[in-house]
C-alpha positions, 0 to 999 in steps of 0.5 A, spaced: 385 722 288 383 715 290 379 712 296 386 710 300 390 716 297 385 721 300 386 716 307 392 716 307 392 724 306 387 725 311 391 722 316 397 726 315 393 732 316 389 730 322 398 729 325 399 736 321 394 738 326 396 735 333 403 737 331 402 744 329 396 744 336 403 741 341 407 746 337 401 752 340 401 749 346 408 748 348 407 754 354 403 749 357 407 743 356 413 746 359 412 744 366 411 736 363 417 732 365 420 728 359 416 722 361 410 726 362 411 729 355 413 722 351 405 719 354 403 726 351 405 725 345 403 718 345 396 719 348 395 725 342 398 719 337 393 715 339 387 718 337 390 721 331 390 714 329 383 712 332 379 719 328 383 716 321 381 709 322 374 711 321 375 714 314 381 708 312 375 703 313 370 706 309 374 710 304 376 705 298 377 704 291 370 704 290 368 710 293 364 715 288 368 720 285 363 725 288 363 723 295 372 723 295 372 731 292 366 732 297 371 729 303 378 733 299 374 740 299 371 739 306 378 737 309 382 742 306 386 736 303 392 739 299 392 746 302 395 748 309 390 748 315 389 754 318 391 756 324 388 754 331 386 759 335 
């Protein structure tokens, strides 16, 4: 994989993550009005993008191979992430 590939799958695992984690926590978020719920989502949104801006700016082409199957292995990349308890 390259640098962007391995950032563009990094983010779609951080959104796995938070919609499999709002999913979980539907119980709790019943309660929540739609307006509530939309700011939710949008908040939750938010910093998923935040966390993975971090890795789409330093991750590139010239990446060494070594450090992008370190971060592969690291992230699970291409396996589906465990459950969250």
């Amino acid at each position: 994989m390259s640098g962007p590939v391995v950032s563009r799958a990094l983010r779609t695992r951080f959104e796995t993550i938070r919609r499999a984690e709002l999913a979980r926590l539907e119980k709790k978020l019943r309660g929540l009005t739609a307006d509530d719920r939309r700011s939710v989502e949008a908040i939750t949104a938010e910093v998923i993008h935040a966390i993975s801006r971090i890795p789409e700016r330093t991750i590139d082409d010239d990446t060494p191979a070594h450090a992008l199957e370190a971060l592969i292995h690291l992230s699970a990349l291409g396996r589906e992430p465990a459950a969250t308890q």
